[in-house]
C-alpha positions as CSV (number, residue, x, y, z in Angstrom):
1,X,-0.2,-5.5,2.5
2,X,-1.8,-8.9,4.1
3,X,-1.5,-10.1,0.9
4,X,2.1,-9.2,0.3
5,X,3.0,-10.8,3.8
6,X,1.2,-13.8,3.3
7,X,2.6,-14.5,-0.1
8,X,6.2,-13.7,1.4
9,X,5.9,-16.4,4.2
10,X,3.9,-18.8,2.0
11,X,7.7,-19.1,0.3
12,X,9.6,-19.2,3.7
13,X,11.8,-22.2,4.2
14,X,12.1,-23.8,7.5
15,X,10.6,-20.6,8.9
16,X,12.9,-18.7,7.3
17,X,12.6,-15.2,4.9
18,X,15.7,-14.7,3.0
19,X,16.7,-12.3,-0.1
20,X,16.7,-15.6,-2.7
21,X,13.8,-16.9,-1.7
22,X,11.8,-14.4,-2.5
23,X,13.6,-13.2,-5.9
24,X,11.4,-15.1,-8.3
25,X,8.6,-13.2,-6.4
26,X,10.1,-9.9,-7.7
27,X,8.2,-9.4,-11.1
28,X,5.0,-10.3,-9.8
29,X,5.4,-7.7,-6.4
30,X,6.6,-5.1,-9.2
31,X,3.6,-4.9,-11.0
32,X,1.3,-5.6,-7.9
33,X,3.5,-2.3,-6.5
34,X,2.0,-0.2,-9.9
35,X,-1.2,-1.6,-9.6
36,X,-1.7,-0.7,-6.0
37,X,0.0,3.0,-5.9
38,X,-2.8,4.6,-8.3
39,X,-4.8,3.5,-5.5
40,X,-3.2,4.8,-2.7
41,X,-2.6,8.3,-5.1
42,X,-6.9,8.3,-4.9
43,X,-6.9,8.0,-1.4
44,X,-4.8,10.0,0.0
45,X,-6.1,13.0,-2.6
46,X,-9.8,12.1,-1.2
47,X,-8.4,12.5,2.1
48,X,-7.0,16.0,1.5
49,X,-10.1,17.1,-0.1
50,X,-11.8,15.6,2.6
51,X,-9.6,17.6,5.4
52,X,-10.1,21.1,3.4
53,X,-13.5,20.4,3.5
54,X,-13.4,20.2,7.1
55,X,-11.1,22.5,7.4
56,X,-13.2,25.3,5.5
57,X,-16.4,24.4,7.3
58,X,-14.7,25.1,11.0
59,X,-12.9,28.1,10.4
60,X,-15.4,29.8,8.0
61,X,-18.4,29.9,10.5
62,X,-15.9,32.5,12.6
């Protein structure tokens, strides 16, 4: 998400964001978007496998 930003405000002008400035970013955030949500898929499926682990280990010793 640094990355994002930083490219974002790289193509600020005067200090300034705005909706055209960043459209001929829009292909190249699309495909950064795909490439990034498999990873963010992984984690957050380690993290519930993680939590039943924990999960299972606290309650089962009752």
């Amino acid at each position: 998400m640094l990355i994002v930003a930083m490219i974002a405000l790289g193509t600020a002008e005067n200090g300034q964001l705005s909706v055209e400035g960043l459209q001929h970013l829009s292909g190249q955030m699309t495909s950064l978007y795909e490439v990034v949500r498999w990873f963010v898929y992984l984690w957050l499926i380690s993290g519930i496998v993680l939590l039943v682990r924990f999960l299972m280990r606290i309650f089962g010793r009752r």
